[in-house]
mmCIF file of the C-alpha atoms, coordinates in Angstrom:
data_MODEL
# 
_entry.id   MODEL 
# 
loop_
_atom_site.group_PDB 
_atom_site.id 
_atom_site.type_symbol 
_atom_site.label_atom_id 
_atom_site.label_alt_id 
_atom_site.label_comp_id 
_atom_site.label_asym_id 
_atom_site.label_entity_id 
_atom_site.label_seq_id 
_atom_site.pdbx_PDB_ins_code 
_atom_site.Cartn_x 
_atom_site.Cartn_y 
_atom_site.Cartn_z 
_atom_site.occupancy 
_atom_site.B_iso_or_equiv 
_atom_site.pdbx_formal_charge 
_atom_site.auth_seq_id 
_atom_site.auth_comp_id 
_atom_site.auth_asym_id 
_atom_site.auth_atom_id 
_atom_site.pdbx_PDB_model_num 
ATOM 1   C CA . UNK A 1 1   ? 0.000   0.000  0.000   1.00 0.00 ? 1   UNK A CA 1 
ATOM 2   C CA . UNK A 1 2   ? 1.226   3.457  -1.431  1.00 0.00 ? 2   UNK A CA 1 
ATOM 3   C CA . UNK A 1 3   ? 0.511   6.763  1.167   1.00 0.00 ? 3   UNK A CA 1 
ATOM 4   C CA . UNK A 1 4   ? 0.576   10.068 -0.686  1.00 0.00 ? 4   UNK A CA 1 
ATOM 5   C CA . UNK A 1 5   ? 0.770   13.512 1.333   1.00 0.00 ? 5   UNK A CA 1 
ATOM 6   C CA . UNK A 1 6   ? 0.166   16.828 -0.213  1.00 0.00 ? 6   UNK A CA 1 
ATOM 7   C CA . UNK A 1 7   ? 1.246   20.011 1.457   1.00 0.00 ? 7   UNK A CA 1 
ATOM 8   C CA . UNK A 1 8   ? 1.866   23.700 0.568   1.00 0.00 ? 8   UNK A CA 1 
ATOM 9   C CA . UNK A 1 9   ? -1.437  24.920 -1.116  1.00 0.00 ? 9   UNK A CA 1 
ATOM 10  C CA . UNK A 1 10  ? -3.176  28.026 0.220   1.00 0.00 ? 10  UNK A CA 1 
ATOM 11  C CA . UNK A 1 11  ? -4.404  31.564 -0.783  1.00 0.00 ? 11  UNK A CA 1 
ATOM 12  C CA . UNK A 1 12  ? -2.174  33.366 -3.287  1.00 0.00 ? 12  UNK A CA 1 
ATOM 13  C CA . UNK A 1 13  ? -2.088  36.922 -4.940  1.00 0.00 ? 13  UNK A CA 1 
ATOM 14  C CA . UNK A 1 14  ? -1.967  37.250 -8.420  1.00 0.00 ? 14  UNK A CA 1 
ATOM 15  C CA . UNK A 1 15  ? 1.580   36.794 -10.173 1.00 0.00 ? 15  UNK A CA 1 
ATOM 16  C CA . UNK A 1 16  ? 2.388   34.818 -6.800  1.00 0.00 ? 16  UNK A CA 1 
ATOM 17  C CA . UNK A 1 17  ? 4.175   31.518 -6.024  1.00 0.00 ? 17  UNK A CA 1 
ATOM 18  C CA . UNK A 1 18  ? 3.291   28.187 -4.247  1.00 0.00 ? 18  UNK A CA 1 
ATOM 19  C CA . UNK A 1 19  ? 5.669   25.046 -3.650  1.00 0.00 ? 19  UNK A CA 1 
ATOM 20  C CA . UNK A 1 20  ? 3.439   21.744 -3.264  1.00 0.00 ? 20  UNK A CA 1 
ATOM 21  C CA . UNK A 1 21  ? 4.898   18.681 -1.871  1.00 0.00 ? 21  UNK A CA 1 
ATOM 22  C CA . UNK A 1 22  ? 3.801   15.285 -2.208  1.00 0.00 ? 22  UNK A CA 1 
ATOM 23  C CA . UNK A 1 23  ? 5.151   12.975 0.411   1.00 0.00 ? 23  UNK A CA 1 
ATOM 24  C CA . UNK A 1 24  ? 4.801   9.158  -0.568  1.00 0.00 ? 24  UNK A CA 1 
ATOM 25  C CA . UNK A 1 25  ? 5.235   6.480  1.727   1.00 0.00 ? 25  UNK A CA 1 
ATOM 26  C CA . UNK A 1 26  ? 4.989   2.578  1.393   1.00 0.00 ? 26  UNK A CA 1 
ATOM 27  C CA . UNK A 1 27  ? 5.702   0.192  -0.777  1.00 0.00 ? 27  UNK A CA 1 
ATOM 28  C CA . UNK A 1 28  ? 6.782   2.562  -3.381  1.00 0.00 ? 28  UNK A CA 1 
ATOM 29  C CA . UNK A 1 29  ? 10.162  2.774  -5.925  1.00 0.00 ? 29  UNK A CA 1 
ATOM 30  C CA . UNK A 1 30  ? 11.657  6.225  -5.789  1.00 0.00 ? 30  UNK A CA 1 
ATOM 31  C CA . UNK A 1 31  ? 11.759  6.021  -9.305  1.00 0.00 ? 31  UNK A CA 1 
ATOM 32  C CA . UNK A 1 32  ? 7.951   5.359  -10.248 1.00 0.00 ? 32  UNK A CA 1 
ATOM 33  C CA . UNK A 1 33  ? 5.434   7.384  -12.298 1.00 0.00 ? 33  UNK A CA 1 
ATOM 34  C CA . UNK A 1 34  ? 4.728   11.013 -10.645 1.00 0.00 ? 34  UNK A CA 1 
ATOM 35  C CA . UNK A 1 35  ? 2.487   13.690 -11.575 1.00 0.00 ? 35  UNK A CA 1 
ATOM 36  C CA . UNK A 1 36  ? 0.721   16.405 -10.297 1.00 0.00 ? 36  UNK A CA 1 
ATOM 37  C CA . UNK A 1 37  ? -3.192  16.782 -11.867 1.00 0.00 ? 37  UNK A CA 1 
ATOM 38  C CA . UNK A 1 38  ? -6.258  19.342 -10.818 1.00 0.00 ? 38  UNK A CA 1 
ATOM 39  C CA . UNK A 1 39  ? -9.339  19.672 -10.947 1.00 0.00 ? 39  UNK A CA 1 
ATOM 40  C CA . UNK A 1 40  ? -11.481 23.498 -10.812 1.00 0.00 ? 40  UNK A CA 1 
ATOM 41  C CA . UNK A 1 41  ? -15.110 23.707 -9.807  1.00 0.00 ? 41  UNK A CA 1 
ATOM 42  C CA . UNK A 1 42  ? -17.099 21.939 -12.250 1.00 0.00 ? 42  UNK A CA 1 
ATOM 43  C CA . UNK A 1 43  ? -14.467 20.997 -14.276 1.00 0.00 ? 43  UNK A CA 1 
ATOM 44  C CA . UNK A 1 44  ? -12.613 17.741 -15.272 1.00 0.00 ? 44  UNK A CA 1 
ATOM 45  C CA . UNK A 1 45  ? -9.560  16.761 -13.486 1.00 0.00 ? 45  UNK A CA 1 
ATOM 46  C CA . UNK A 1 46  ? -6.281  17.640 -15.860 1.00 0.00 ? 46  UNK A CA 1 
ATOM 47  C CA . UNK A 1 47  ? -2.816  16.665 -16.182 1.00 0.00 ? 47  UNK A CA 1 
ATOM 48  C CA . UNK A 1 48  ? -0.377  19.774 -14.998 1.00 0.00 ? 48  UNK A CA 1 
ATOM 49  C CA . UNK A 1 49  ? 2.764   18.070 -15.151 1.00 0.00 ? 49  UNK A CA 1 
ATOM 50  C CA . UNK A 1 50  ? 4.819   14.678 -14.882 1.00 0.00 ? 50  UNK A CA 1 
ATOM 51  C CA . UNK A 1 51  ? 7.896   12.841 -14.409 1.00 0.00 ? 51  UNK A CA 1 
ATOM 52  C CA . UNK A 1 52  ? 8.424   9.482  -15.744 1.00 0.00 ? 52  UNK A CA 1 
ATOM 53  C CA . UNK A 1 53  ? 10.391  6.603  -14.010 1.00 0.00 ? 53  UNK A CA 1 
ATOM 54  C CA . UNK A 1 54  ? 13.644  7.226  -16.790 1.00 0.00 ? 54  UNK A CA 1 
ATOM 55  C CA . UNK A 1 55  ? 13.311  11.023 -15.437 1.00 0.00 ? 55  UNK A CA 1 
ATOM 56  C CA . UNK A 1 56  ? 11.595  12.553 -18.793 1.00 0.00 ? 56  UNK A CA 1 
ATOM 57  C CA . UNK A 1 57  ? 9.624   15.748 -17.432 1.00 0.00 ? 57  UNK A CA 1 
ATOM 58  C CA . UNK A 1 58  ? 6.229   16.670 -19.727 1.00 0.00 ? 58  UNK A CA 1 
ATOM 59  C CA . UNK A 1 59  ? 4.122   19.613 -18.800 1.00 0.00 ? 59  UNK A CA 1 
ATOM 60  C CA . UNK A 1 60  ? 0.768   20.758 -19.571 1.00 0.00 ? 60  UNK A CA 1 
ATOM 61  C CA . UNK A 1 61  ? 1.037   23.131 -22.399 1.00 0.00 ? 61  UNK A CA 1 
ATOM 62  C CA . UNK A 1 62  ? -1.017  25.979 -20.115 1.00 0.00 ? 62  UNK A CA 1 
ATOM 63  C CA . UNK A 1 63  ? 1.699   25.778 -17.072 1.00 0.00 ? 63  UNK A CA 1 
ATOM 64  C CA . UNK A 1 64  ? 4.658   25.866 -19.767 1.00 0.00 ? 64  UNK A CA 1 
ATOM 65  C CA . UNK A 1 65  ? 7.314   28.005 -18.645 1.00 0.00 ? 65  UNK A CA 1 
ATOM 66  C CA . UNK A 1 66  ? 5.471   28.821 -15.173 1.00 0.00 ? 66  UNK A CA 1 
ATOM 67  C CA . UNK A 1 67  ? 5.613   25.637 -13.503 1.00 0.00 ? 67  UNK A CA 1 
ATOM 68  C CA . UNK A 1 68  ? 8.329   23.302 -12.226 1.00 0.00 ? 68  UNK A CA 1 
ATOM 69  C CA . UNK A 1 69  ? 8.331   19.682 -11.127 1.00 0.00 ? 69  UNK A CA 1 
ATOM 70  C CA . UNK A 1 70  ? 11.057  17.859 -9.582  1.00 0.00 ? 70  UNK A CA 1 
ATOM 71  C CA . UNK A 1 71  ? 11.482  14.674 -7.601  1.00 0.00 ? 71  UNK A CA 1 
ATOM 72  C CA . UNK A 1 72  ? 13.853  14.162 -4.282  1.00 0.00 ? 72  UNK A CA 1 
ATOM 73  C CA . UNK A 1 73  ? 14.539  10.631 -4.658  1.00 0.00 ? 73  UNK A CA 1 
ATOM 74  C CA . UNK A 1 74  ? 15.938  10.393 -1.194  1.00 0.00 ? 74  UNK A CA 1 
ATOM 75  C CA . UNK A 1 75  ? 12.956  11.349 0.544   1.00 0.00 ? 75  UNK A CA 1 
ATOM 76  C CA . UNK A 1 76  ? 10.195  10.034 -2.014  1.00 0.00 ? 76  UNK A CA 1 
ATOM 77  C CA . UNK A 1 77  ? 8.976   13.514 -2.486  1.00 0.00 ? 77  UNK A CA 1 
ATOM 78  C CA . UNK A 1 78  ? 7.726   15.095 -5.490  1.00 0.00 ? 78  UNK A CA 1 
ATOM 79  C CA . UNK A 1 79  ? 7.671   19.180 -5.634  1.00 0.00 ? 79  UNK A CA 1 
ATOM 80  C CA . UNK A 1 80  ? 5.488   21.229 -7.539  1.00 0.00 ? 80  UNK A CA 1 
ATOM 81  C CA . UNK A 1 81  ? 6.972   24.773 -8.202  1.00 0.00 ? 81  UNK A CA 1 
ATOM 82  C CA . UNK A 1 82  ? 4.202   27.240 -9.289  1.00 0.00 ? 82  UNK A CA 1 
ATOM 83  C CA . UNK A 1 83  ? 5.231   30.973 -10.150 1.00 0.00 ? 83  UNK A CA 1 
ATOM 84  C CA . UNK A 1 84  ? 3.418   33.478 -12.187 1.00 0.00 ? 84  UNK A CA 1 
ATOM 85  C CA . UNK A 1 85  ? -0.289  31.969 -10.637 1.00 0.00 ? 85  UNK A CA 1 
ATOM 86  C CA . UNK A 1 86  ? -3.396  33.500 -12.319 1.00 0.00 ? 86  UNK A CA 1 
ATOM 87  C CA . UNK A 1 87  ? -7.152  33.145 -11.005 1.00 0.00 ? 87  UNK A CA 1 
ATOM 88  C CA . UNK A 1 88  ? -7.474  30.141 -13.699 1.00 0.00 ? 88  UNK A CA 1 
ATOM 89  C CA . UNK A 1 89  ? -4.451  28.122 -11.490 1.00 0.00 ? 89  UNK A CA 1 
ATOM 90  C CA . UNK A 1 90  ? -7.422  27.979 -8.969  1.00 0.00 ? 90  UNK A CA 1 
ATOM 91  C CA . UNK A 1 91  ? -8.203  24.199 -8.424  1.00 0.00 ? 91  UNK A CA 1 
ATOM 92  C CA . UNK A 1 92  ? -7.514  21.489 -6.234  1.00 0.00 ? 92  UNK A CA 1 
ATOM 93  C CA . UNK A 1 93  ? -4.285  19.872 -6.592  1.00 0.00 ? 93  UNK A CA 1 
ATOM 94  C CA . UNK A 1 94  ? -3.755  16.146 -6.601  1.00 0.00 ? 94  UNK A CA 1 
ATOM 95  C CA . UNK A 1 95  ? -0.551  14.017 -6.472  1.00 0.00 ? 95  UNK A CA 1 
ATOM 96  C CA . UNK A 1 96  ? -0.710  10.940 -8.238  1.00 0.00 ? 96  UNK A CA 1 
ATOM 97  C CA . UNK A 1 97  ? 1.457   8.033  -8.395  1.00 0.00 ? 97  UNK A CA 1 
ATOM 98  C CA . UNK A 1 98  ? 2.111   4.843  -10.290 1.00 0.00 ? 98  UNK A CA 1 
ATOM 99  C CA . UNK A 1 99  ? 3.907   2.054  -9.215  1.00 0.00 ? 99  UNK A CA 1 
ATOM 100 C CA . UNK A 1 100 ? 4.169   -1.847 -9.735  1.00 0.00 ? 100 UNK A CA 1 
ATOM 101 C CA . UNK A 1 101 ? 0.855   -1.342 -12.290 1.00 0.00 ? 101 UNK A CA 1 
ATOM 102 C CA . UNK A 1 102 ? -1.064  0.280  -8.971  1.00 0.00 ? 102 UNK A CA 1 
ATOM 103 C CA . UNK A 1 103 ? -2.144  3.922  -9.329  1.00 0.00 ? 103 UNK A CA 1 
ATOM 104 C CA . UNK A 1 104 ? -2.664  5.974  -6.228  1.00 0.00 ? 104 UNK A CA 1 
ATOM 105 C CA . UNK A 1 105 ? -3.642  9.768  -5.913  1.00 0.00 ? 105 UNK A CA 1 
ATOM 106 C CA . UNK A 1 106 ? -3.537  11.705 -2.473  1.00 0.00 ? 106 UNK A CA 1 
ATOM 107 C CA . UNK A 1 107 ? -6.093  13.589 -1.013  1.00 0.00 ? 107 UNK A CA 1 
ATOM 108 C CA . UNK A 1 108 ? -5.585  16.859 -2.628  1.00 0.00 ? 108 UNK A CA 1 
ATOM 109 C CA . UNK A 1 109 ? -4.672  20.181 -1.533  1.00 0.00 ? 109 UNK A CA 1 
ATOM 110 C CA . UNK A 1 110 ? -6.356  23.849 -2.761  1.00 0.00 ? 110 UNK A CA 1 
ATOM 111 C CA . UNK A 1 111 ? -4.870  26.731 -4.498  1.00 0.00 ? 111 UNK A CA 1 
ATOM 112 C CA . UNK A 1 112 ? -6.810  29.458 -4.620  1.00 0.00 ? 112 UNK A CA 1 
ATOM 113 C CA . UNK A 1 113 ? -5.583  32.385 -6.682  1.00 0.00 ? 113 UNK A CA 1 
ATOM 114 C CA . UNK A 1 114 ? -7.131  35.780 -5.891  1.00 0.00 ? 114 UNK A CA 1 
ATOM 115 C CA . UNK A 1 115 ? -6.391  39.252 -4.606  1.00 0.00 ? 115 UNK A CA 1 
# 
């Protein structure tokens, strides 16, 4: 069994930054399938950005440039750097993992942008 922790969201100006962290414990490889999705009111859940087990990094073409994922192996922890926010980045955030052909998500945490 795979335990994923979110931390970091919260309320956010305009043109401000967050850093979400997604804590994963269990039996998980420090090299498996990460991502970061959301999900806005009455909208589908999306893919923001992901990094595969042989480290490739893909992003969602609307957080291009703006947002940053990386992965501390060590401590099984996937970041989510978010700069530049707009009202739109308003959603809840999910981690999501894959590993041994199980996927997992964690409970989610909100960003609200607004001033």
């Amino acid at each position: 069994q795979v335990q994923l922790v979110e931390s970091g969201g919260g309320l956010v100006q305009p043109g401000g930054s967050l850093r979400l962290s997604c804590a994963a414990s269990g039996s998980i490889d420090s090299f498996s399938y990460r991502a970061w999705h959301r999900q806005a009111a009455g909208k589908q859940r999306e893919l923001v950005a992901a990094i595969l087990p042989s480290g490739v990094i893909n992003y969602a073409n609307f957080v291009k440039g703006r947002f940053t994922i990386s992965r501390d192996n060590a401590k099984n922890t996937v970041y989510l750097q978010m700069n530049s926010l707009n009202p739109e980045d308003t959603a809840v955030y999910y981690c999501f993992a894959r590993t041994s052909g199980v996927d997992y998500w964690g409970q989610g945490t909100q960003v609200t942008v607004a001033s």
